[in-house]
C-alpha positions as CSV (number, residue, x, y, z in Angstrom):
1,X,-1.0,21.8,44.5
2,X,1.0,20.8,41.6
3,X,3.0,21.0,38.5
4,X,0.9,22.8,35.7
5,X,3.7,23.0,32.6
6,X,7.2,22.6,33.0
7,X,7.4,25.9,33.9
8,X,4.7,26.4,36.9
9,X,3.5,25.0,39.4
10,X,0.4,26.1,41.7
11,X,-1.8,26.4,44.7
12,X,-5.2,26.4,43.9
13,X,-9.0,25.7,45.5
14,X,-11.8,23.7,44.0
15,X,-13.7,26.9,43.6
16,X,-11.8,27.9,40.5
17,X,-9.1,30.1,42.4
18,X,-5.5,29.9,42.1
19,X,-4.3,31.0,45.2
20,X,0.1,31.2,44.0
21,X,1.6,30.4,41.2
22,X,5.4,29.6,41.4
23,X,7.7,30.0,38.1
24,X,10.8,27.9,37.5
25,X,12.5,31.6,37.4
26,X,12.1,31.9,40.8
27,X,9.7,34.3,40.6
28,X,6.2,34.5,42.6
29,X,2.6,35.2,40.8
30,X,0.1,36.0,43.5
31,X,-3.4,35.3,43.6
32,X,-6.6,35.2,43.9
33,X,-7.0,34.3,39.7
34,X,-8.5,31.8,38.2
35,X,-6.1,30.2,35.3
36,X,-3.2,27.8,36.5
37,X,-5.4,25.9,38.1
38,X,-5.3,22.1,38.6
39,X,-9.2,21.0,39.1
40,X,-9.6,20.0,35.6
41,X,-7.9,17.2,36.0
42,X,-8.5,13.6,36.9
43,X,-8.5,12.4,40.2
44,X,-5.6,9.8,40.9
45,X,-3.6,11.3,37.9
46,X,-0.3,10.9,39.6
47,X,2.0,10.9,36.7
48,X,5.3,13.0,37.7
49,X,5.2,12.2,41.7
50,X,8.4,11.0,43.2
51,X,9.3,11.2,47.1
52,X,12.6,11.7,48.7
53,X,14.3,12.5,52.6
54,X,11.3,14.8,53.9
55,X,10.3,16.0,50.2
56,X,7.9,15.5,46.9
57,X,9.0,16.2,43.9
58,X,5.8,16.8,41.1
59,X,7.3,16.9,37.9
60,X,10.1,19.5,37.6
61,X,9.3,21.0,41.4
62,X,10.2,19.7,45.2
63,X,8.4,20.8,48.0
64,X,9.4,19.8,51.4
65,X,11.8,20.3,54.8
66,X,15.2,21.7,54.0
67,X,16.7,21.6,56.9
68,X,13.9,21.3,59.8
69,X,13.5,24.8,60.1
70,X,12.4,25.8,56.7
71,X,10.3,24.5,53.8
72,X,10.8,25.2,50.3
73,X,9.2,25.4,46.8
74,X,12.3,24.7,44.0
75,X,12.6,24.2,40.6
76,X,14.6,21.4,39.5
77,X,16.6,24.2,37.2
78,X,17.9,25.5,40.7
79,X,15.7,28.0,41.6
80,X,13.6,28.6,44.8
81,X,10.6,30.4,44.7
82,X,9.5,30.7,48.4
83,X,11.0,29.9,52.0
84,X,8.7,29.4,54.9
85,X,10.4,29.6,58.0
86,X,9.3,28.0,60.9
87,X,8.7,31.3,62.5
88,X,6.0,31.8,60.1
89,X,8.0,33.7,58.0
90,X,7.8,34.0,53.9
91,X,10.9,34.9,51.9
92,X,10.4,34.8,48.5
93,X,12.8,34.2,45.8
94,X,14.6,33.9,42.7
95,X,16.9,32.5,44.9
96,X,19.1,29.6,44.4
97,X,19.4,28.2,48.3
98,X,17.1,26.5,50.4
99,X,16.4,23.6,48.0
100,X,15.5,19.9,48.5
101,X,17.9,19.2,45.6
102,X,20.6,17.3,46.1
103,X,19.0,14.7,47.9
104,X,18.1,11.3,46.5
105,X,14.9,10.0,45.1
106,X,13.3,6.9,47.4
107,X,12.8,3.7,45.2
108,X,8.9,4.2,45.3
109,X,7.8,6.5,43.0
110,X,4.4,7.1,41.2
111,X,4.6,7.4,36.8
């Protein structure tokens, strides 16, 4: 997983499939398809990765623990793309709660 542009960021298999794509718009772009995908580049290219409170932020995206109880994808312009719940539930977005933001970076961050 991982940021693609500025403007996506995606789920995909070494097999060439791209499982979800999530837009900074909020917006979800479903698999199985194979562009947006991430295998083409090098392994240990890190560039962009920054941790946080119970989150990753790659590039313009955070994924990670809300609140204990769900997990988000979110654009750094303020939109979430999905919520998992922990009851195994999916709620997708454009929405503009739910989000990682607002917490602080750790010192330790990969460039």
């Amino acid at each position: 997983m991982g940021e693609v542009n500025e403007a996506h960021f995606s789920i995909s298999h070494s097999g060439g499939q791209t499982i979800q794509i999530f837009h900074k718009q909020g917006t979800l772009h479903p698999g199985p398809r194979t562009d947006f995908g991430l295998w083409n580049r090098k392994v240990g290219d890190a560039l962009g990765v920054s941790f946080g409170d119970r989150f990753v932020q790659i590039g313009n995206f955070r994924v990670g623990d809300v609140d204990g109880t769900h997990f988000s994808v979110t654009h750094v312009g303020g939109q979430t793309s999905q919520i998992f719940r922990e009851d195994g539930t999916v709620h997708p977005g454009p929405r503009s709660d739910y989000t990682t933001f607002g917490r602080p970076l750790s010192e330790c961050q990969l460039y």
